[in-house]
PAZAPA-4460 file (N, C-alpha, C; in steps of 0.05 Angstrom, whole numbers, plus 32768, in hexadecimal, padded with zeros to 4 digits):
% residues 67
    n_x    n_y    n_z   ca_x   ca_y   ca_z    c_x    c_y    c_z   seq   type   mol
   7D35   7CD5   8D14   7D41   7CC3   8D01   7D40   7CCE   8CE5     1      X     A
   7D2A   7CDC   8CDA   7D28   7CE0   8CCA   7D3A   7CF9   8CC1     2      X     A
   7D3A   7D0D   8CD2   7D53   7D1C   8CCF   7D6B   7D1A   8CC9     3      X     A
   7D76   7D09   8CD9   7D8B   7CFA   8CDD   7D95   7CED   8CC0     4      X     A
   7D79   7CDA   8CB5   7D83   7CD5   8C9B   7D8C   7CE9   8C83     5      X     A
   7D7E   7CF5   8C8A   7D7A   7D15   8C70   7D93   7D19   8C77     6      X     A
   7D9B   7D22   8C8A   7DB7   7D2F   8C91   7DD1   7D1C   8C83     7      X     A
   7DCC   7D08   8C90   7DE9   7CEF   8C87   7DE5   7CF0   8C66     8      X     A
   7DD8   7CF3   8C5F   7DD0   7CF1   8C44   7DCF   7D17   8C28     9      X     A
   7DD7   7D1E   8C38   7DD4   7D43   8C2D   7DB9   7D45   8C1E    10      X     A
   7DA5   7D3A   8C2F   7D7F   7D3E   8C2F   7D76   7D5B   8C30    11      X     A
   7D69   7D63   8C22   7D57   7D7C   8C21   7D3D   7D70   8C21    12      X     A
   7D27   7D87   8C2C   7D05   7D84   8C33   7D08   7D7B   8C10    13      X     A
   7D0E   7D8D   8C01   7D0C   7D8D   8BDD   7D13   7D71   8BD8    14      X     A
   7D23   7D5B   8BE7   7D2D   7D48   8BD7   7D14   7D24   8BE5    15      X     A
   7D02   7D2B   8BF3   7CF4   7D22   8BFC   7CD7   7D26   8C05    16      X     A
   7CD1   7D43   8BFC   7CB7   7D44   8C05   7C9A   7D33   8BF1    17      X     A
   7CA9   7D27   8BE4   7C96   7D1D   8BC9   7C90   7CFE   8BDD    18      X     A
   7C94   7CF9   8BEB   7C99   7CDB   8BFC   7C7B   7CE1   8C11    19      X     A
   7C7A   7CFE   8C13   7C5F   7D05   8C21   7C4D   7D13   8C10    20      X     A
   7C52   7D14   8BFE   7C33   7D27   8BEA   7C38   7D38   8BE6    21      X     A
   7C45   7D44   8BFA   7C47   7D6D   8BF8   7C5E   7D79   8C06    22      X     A
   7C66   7D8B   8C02   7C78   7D94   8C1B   7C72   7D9A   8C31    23      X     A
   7C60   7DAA   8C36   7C52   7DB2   8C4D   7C50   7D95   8C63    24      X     A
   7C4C   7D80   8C56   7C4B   7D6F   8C6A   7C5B   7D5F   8C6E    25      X     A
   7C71   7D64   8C5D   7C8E   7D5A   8C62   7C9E   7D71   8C7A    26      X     A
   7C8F   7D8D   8C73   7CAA   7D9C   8C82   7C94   7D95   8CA3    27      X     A
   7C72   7D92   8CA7   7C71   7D90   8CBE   7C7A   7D77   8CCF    28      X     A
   7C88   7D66   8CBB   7C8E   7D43   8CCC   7CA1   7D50   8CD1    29      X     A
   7CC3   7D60   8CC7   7CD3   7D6E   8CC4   7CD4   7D72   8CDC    30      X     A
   7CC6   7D84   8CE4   7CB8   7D99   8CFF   7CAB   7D8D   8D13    31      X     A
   7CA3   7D6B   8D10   7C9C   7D63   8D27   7C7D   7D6C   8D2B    32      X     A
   7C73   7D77   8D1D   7C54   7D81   8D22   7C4B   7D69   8D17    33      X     A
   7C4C   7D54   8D0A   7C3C   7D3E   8CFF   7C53   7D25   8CFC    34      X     A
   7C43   7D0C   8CFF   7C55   7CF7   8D00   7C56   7CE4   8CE9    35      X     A
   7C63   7CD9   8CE6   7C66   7CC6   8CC3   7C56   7CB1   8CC7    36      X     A
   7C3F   7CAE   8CB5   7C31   7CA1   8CB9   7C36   7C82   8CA5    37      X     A
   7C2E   7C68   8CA0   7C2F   7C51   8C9D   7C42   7C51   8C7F    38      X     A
   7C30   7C5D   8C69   7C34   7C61   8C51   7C54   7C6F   8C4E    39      X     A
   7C52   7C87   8C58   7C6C   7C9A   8C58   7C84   7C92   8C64    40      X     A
   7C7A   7C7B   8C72   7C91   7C71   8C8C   7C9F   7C5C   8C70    41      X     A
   7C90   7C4D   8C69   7C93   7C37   8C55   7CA0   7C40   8C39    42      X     A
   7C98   7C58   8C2A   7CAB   7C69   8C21   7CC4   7C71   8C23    43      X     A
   7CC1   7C77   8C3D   7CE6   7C88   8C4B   7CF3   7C67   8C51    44      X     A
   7CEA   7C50   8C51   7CFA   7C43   8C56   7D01   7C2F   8C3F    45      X     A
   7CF2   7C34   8C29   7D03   7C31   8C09   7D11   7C39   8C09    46      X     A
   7D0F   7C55   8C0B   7D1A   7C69   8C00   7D39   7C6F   8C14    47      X     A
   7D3F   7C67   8C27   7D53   7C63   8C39   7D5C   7C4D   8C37    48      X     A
   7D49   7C3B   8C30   7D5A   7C1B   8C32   7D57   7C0F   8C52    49      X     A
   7D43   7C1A   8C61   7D4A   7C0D   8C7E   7D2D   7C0A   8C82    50      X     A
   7D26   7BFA   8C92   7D07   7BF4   8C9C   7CFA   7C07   8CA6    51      X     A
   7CE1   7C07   8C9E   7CCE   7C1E   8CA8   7CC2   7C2B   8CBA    52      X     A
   7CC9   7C0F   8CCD   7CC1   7C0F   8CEB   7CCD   7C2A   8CF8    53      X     A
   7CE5   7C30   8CEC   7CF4   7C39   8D06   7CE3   7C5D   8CFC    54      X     A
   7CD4   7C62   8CE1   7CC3   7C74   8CEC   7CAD   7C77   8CFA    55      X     A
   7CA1   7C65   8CFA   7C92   7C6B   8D0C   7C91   7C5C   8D2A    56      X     A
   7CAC   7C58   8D35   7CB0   7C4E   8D4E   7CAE   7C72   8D5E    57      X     A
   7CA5   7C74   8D74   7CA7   7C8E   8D88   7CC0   7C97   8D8D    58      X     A
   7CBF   7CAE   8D78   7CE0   7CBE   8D7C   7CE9   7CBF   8D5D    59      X     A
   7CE0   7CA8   8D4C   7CE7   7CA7   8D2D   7CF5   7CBB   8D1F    60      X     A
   7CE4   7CD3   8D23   7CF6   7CEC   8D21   7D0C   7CFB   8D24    61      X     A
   7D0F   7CEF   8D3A   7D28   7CFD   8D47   7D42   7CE8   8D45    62      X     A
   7D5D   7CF6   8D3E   7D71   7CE7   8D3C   7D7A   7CE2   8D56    63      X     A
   7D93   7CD4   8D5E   7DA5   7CC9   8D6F   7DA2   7CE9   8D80    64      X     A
   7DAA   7CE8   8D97   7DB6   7D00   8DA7   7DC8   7D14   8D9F    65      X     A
   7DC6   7D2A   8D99   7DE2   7D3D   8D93   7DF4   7D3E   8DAE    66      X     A
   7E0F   7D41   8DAC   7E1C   7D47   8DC2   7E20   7D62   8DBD    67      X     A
***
């Protein structure tokens, strides 16, 4: 999901990593090595305008299916 938004949106790691503290732990949510936790979820969903839930629902990360 969160991809997904960055993308629809012409998102860089640079234009959001301040939502997690650091980069490093923006590019490992990025990467799927760590998951968005309560605070950060609640952030990205100011900051998107959409509820927070849907980061940290299982899969949050990941957009719709590519064909």
């Amino acid at each position: 999901m969160l991809r997904s938004l960055m993308d629809d949106n012409g998102l860089r790691l640079q234009d959001i990593w301040q939502i997690f503290g650091s980069q490093g732990v923006a590019s490992e949510v990025l990467n799927e090595k760590r998951t968005i936790s309560r605070i950060p979820a609640r952030k990205l969903g100011d900051f998107f305008k959409i509820d927070p839930q849907v980061f940290l629902e299982k899969g949050g990360m990941k957009g719709p299916p590519r064909s």
